[in-house]
C-alpha positions in Angstrom: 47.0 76.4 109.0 47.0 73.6 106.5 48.6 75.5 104.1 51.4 76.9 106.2 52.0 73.2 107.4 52.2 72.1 103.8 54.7 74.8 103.3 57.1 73.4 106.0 56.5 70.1 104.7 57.7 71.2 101.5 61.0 73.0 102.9 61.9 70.0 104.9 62.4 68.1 101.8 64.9 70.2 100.2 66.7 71.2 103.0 69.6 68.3 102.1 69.8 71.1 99.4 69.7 74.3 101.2 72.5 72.9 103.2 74.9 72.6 100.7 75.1 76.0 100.9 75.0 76.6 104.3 77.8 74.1 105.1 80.3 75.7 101.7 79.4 79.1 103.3 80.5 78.9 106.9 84.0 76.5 105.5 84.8 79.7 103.6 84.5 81.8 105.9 86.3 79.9 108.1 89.1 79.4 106.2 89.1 83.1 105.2 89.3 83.9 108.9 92.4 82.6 109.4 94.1 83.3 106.1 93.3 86.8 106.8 95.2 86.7 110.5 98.0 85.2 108.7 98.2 88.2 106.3 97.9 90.7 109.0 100.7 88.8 110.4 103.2 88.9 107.5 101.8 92.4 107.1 103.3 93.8 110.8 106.6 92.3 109.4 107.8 92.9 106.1 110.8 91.7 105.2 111.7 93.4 101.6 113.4 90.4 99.2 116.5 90.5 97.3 116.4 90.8 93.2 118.8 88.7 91.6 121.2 90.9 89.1 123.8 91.4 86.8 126.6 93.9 87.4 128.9 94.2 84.5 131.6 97.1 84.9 134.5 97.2 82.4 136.5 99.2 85.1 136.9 98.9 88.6 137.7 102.0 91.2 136.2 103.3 94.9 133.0 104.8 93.0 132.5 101.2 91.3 133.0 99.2 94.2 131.2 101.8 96.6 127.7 100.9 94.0 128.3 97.5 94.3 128.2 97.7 97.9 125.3 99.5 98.2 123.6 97.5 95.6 124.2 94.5 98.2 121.7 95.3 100.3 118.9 94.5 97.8 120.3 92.8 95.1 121.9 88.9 94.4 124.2 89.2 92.4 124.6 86.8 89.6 127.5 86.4 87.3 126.4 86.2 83.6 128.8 85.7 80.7 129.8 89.1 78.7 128.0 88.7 76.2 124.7 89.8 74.8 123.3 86.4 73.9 123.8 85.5 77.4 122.2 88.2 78.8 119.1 88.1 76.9 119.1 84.4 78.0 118.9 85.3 81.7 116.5 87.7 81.6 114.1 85.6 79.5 114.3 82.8 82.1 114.5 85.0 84.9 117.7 84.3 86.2 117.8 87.7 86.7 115.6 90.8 86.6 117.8 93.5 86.2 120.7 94.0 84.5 123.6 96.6 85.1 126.7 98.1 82.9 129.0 100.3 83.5 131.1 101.4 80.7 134.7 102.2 81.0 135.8 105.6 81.7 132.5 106.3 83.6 134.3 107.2 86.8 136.0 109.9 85.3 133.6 111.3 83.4 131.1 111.4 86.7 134.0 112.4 88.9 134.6 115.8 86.0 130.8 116.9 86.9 129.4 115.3 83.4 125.7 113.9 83.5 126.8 110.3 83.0 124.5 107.3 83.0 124.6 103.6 83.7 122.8 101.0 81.4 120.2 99.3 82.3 118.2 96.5 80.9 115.1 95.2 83.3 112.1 93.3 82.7 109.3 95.2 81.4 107.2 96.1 84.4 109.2 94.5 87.3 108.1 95.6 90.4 111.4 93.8 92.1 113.3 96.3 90.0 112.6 99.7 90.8 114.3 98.4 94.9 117.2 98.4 92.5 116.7 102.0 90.6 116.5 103.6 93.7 119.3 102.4 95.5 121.3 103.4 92.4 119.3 107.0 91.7 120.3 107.4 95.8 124.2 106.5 95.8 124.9 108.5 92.5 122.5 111.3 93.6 124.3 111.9 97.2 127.4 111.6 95.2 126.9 114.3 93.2 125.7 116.7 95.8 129.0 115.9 97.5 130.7 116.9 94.2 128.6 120.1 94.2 129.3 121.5 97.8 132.8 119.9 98.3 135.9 121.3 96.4 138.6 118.9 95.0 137.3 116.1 97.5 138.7 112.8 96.5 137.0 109.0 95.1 137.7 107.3 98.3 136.7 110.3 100.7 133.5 110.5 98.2 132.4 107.1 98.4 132.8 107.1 102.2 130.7 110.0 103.1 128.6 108.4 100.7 128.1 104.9 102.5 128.4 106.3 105.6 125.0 108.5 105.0 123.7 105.7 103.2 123.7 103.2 106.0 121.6 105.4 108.7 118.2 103.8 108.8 115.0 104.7 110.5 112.7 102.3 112.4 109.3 102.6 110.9 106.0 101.9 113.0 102.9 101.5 111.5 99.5 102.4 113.1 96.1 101.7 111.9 93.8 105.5 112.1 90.8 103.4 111.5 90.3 102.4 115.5 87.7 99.2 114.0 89.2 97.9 110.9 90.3 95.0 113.2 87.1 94.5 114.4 85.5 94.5 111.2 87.0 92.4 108.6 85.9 89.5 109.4 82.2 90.8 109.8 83.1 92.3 106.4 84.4 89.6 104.5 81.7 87.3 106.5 78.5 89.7 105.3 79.5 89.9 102.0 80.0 86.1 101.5 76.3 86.2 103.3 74.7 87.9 99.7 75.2 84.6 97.9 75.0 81.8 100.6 71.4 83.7 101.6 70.6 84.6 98.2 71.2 80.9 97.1 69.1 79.8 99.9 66.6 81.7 99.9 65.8 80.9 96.0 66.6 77.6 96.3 63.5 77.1 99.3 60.8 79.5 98.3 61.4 79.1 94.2 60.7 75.4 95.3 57.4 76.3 96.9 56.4 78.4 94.3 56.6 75.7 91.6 54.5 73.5 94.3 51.7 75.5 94.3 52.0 76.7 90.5 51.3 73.5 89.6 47.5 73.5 87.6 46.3 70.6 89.4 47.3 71.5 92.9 45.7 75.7 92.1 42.3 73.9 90.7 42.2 71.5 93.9 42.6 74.5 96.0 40.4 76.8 94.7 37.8 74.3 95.5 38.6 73.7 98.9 36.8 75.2 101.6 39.1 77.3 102.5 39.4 81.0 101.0 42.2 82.0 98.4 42.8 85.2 100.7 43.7 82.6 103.9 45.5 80.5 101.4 47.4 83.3 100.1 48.0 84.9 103.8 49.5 81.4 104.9 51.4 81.0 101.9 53.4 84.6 102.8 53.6 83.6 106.2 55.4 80.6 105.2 57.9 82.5 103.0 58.9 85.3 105.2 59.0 82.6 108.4 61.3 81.0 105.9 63.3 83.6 104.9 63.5 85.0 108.6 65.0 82.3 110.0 67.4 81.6 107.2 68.7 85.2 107.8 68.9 85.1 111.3 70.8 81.5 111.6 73.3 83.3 109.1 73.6 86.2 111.1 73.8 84.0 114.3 77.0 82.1 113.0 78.9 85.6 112.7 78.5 86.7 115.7 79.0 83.6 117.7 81.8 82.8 115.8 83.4 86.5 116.2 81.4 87.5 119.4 84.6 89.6 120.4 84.4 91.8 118.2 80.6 91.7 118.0 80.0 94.4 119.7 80.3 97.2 117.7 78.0 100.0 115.8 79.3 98.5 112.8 78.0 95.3 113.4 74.3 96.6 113.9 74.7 98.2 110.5 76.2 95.1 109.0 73.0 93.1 110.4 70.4 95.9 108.9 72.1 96.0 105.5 71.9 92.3 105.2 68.4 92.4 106.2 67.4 94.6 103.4 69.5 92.9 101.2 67.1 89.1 102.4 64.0 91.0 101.7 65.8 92.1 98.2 66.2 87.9 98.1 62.7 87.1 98.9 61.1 89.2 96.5 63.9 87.6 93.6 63.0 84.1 94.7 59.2 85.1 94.5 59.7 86.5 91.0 62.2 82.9 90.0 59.2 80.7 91.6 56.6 82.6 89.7 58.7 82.6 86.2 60.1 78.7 86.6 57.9 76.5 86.6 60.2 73.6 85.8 61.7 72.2 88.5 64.6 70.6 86.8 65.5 74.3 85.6 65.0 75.6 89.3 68.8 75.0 90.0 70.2 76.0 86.6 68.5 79.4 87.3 69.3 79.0 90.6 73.5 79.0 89.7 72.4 82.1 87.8 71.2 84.6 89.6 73.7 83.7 92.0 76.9 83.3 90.8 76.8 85.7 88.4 76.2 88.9 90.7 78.4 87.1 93.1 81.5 87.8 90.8 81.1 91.0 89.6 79.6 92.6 92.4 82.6 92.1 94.5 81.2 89.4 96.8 84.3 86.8 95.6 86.7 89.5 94.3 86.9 93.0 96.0 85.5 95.8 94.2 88.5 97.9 94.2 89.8 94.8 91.7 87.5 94.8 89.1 87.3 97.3 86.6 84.5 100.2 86.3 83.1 99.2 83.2 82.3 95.4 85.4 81.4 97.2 88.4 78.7 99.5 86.4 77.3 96.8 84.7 77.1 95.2 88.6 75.0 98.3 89.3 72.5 96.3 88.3 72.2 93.9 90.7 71.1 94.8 94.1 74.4 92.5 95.2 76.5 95.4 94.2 74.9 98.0 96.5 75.1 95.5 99.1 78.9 94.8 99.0 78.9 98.6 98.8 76.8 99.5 101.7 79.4 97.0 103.6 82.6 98.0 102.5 81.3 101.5 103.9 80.5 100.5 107.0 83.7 98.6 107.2 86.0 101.3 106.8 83.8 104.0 109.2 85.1 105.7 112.3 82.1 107.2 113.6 78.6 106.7 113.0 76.6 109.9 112.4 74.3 110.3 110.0 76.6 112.4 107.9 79.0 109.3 107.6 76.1 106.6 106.9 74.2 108.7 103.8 75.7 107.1 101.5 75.6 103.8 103.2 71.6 104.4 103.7 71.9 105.5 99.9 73.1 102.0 98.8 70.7 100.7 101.1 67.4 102.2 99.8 68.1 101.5 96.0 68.3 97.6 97.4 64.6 98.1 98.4 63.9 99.7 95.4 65.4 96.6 93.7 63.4 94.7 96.1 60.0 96.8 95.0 60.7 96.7 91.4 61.2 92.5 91.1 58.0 92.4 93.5 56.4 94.4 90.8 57.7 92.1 87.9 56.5 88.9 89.9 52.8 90.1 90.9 52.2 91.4 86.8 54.2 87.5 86.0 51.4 86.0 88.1 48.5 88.0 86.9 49.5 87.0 83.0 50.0 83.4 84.1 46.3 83.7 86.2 44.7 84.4 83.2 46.8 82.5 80.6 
């Protein structure tokens, strides 16, 4: 087992390396854990903020006053000067994000059944704002039907049926229909981190060990060595996928010690198989990188690469649901993609019948055909470079 030995030899040496990512991997994830507790935190309860605003009437009355009121509960209100200079001013340095005028003789003009409408002047595509449209479509549109189905009903009776209606509020309880989402999003967020920690690894050790043994002094001395190319070749394998073995399962290892609560679950088996599909995708990219590179100054360079890159567009360090279609098909193809995919899947499953896991076995079967395909590339690479 010379060669094997030399093999783990070889590893041993770069594994100051392979721990860079090993040790950036599990911080992240770390982190992420409890950032994400933190959001599920503020999530259970939200608090809706206040928008700072303008409200500029050139007549007063109940109606007035009873929108002002109303406008209180989600608005600041910040006096501006009258004047149009001003106003543009306070929008443009956000003093306020909404701006509201009512003109004179608006009270009467609502009050005799007219379609009468405030002014408005927001900035474009504030979120914060629209709190402030409905509030105002709700007082004026309650108002109205009180107009409608009331006869000769006064302001001040108007504007008090209106508050009054206005001010019943309804508890709202949220609950989760997905019984594991809990349960899986930190295995989620941890296995599709995994892709490029793993990938990096996996490139970074058995690319080495391919330039190694490409080296045309080190093939010549072994093919005259006593012992065979075919045991030479068999050890050499054995040394890669012991390699990439135990690299996957320490990786796998952290997640569920460090979430062995939640563990326990149908979704973490299929978590575990997806990712070991997605290492043998690895292996056969790092054989192909170690067969193509034989410099081994370039190693990392290509290592960043074929790393990184999928990494960012496939989803692993931004959620897919972020990035736009015409990224995500060009992330198509890369096997990283259907990884992240096959995960996201899993993570958002109820039940676990074959029905519900196609298109999760789907994602994972084009990752071995990625897997087949770069094996393919590496073996015809090799051949060339045999007879070069």
């Amino acid at each position: 087992m010379q060669v094997f030995k030399l093999c783990l030899k070889i590893i041993k040496d770069n594994i100051p390396t392979l721990m860079i990512y090993v040790v950036v991997f599990l911080g992240v994830s770390i982190l992420a854990t409890s950032s994400m507790s933190n959001e599920s935190k503020e999530m259970a309860s939200f608090t809706p903020t206040k928008t700072d605003i303008a409200f500029i009437s050139d007549e007063t009355g109940p109606l007035v006053d009873g929108l002002k009121e109303e406008l209180s509960k989600v608005a600041n209100f910040v006096e501006i000067e009258r004047d149009t200079e001003a106003l543009q001013d306070a929008l443009y340095f956000r003093r306020v994000t909404y701006a509201l005028y009512i003109p004179n003789g608006f009270t009467e003009r609502f009050m005799g059944g007219e379609d009468v409408k405030i002014q408005k002047t927001t900035i474009p595509e504030s979120y914060s704002s629209a709190y402030v449209d409905i509030s105002v479509e709700k007082y004026f549109d309650l108002a109205r039907l009180y107009l409608t189905n009331v006869e000769n009903i006064a302001e001040e009776e108007l504007v008090s049926k209106v508050l009054k209606d206005l001010s019943v509020t309804t508890n709202v309880e949220l609950y989760d229909t997905r019984a594991n989402k809990a349960d899986t999003s930190y295995a989620n967020f941890y296995f599709n981190y995994l892709s490029y920690s793993m990938l990096g690894v996996l490139v970074m050790g058995m690319s080495a060990l391919m330039v190694v043994f490409s080296d045309k002094d080190i093939k010549r001395r072994n093919a005259c060595s006593p012992i065979s190319t075919s045991r030479i070749n068999m050890q050499f394998i054995l040394a890669n996928l012991t390699f990439a073995m135990v690299t996957w399962f320490i990786m796998v290892g952290f997640c569920i010690m460090f979430n062995f609560k939640n563990s326990l679950t149908p979704a973490t088996l299929y978590f575990v198989l997806n990712s070991f599909i997605f290492m043998i995708c690895g292996t056969s990219l790092s054989y192909l990188i170690g067969t193509a590179v034989t410099n081994q100054e370039a190693l990392s360079a290509v290592c960043n690469v074929v790393t990184l890159g999928p990494s960012f567009i496939s989803g692993v360090f931004v959620p897919q649901e972020l990035i736009s279609q015409s990224v995500l098909r060009i992330a198509s193809f890369t096997p990283s993609y259907w990884y992240v995919k096959a995960n996201n899947e899993i993570a958002g499953l109820t039940s676990f019948g074959f029905e519900q896991l196609e298109s999760v076995f789907s994602s994972i079967l084009i990752q071995l055909g990625f897997a087949v395909a770069m094996f393919a590339v590496a073996l015809v690479v090799a051949k060339r470079k045999r007879y070069a």
